[in-house]
C-alpha positions in Angstrom: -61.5 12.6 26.5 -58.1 11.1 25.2 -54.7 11.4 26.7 -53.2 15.1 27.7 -49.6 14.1 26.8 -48.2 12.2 24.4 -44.8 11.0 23.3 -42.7 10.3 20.3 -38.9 9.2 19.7 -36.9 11.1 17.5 -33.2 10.0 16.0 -30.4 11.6 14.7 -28.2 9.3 12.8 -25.8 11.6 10.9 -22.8 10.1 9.7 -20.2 13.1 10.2 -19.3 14.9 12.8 -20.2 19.0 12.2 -18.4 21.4 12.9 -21.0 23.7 14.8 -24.6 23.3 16.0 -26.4 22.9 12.8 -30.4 24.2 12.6 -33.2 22.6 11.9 -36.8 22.3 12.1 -39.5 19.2 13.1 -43.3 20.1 12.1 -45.7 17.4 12.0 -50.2 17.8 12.1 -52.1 16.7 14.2 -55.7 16.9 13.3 -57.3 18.0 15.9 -55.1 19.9 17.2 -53.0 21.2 14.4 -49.4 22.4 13.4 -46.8 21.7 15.8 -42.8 23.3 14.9 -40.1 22.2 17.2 -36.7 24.1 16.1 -33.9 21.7 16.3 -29.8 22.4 17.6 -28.1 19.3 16.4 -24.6 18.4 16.8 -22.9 15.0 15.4 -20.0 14.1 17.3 -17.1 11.6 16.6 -17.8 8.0 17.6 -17.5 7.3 21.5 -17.1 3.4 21.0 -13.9 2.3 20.9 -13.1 -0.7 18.5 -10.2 -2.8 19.1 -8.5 -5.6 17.5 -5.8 -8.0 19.3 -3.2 -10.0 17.5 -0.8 -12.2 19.1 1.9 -14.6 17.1 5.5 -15.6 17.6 8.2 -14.1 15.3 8.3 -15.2 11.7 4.5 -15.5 12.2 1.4 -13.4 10.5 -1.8 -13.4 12.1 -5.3 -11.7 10.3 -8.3 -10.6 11.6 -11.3 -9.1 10.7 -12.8 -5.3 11.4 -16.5 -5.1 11.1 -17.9 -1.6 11.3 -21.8 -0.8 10.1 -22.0 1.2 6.9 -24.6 3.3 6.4 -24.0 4.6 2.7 -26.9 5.2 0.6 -25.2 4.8 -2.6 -22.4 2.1 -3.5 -19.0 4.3 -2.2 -15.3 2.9 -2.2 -13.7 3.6 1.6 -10.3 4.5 2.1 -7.8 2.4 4.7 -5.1 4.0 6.6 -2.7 2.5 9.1 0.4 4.5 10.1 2.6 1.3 10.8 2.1 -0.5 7.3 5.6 -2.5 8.0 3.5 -4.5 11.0 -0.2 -4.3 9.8 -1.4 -4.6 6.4 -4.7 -4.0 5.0 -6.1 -3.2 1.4 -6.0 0.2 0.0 -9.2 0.5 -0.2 -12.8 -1.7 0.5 -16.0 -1.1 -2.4 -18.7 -1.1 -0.2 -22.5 -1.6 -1.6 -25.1 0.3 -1.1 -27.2 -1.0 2.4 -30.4 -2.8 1.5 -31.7 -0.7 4.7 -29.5 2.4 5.1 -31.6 3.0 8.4 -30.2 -0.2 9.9 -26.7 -0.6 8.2 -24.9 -3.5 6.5 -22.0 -5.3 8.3 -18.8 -4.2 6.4 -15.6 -6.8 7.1 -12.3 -5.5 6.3 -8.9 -7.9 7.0 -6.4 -6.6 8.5 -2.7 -8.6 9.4 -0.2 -8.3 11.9 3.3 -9.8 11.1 5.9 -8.8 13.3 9.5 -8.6 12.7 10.6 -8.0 16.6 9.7 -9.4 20.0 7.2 -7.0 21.4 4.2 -5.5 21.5 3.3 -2.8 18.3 0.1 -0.9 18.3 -1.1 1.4 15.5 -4.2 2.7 14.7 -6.6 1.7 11.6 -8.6 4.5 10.1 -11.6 3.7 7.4 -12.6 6.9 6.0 -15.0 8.0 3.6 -15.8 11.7 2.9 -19.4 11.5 2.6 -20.1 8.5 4.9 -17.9 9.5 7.6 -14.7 8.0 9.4 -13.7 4.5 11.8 -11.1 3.8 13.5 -9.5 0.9 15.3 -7.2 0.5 17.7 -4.8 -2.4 16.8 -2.6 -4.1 19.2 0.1 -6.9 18.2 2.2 -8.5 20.3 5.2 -10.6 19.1 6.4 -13.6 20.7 9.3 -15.5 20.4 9.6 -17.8 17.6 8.5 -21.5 18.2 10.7 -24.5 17.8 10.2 -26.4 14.2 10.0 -30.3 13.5 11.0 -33.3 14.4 12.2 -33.8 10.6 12.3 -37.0 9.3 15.7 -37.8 7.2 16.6 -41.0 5.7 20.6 -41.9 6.5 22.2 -39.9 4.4 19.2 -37.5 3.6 18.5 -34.4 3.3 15.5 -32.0 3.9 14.5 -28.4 3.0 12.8 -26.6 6.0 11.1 -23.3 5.1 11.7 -19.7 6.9 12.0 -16.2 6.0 13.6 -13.7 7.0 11.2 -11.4 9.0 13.7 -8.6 9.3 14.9 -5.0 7.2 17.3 -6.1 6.3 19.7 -8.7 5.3 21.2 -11.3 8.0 23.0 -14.1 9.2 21.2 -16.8 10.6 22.6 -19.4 12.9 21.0 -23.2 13.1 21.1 -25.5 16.4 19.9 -29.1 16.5 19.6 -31.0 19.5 21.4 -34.2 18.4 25.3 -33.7 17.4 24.4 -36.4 14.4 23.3 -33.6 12.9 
C-alpha cells in the first residue's frame, strides 16, 4: 500500500554567480526504502530582474529615493556603492548591513540614492551594491531634468528689500541674469 511516487522541492539560493557548473550531491533515507543519492550540476547565474529607479526634478532641484534590495548575509557585512556618474547621483560609500534574523528569507536593505541635475535632460547611470561574499545589485537609474520653475511672489515693504536663495547648479562659475515681471522692480 502507500503512494508509488512521491515529490519533494528543492532550492538553490546561492548568492554569487559561479563561474562553471559546480558538483554536488543530495542523499537523504528513507526507511523503508533506504539511501537515495541524487548528483547535482548547479549553476548560479547573475540576477534576471531588473531594478529601476526614476527621478524627475526641474533644474536647481535634488530629488532622493530609496533602493531596497533583500540581503541575504549571514553575518553583519559592510556593502560597497558604486555609481559611474557621481556628479548627478549621490549615494553613500558604503551601507553596514546586519546580519538577517532569517537568512533563508532575507531582510529588506534601503539604500538613498539622489539625483541633482545640473542640465536640462535626461541622465541615466547605473547603481552597483556589491559585496564579495554576498554577491552584487544593480540598479538602473534614470533622471530627467526639467526646466527650473518660477520663484515667489515676494513680499517687499516700499523701500525693502529681500534675499531669495539659489545656487548655482553648474561646473563652473557663471553669470546669472534676473527678470521680474513688473518694471517697479
Amino acid at each position: 500500500a502507500g503512494n508509488k511516487e512521491g515529490t519533494f522541492e528543492l532550492e538553490y539560493r546561492p548568492l554569487v554567480p559561479t563561474v562553471g557548473v559546480e558538483k554536488a550531491q543530495l542523499s537523504f533515507v528513507i526507511e523503508e526504502l533506504g539511501l537515495y543519492k541524487f548528483d547535482l550540476e548547479l549553476i548560479a547565474m547573475p540576477p534576471s530582474a531588473q531594478y529601476q529607479l526614476r527621478f524627475e526634478c526641474p533644474l536647481g532641484g535634488k530629488q532622493t529615493e530609496t533602493f531596497t534590495f533583500k540581503g541575504f548575509n549571514k553575518t553583519s557585512t559592510d556593502f560597497e556603492n558604486i555609481v559611474e556618474k557621481p556628479e548627478y547621483f549621490t549615494v553613500d560609500k558604503s551601507i553596514k548591513v546586519d546580519t538577517a534574523e532569517n537568512v533563508w528569507d532575507g531582510q529588506d536593505v534601503r539604500l538613498q540614492v539622489s539625483f541633482e541635475p545640473s542640465g536640462i535632460g535626461e541622465v541615466r547611470d547605473v547603481l552597483k551594491v556589491k559585496s564579495k561574499e554576498f554577491g552584487e545589485y544593480t540598479c538602473n537609474l534614470v533622471g530627467v531634468c526639467k526646466p527650473q520653475l518660477p520663484q515667489g511672489p515676494f513680499e517687499l515693504s516700499n523701500g525693502g528689500t529681500k534675499d531669495i536663495e539659489f545656487r548655482n547648479v553648474f561646473d563652473t562659475a557663471m553669470d546669472f541674469s534676473f527678470v521680474t515681471d513688473d518694471p517697479q522692480f
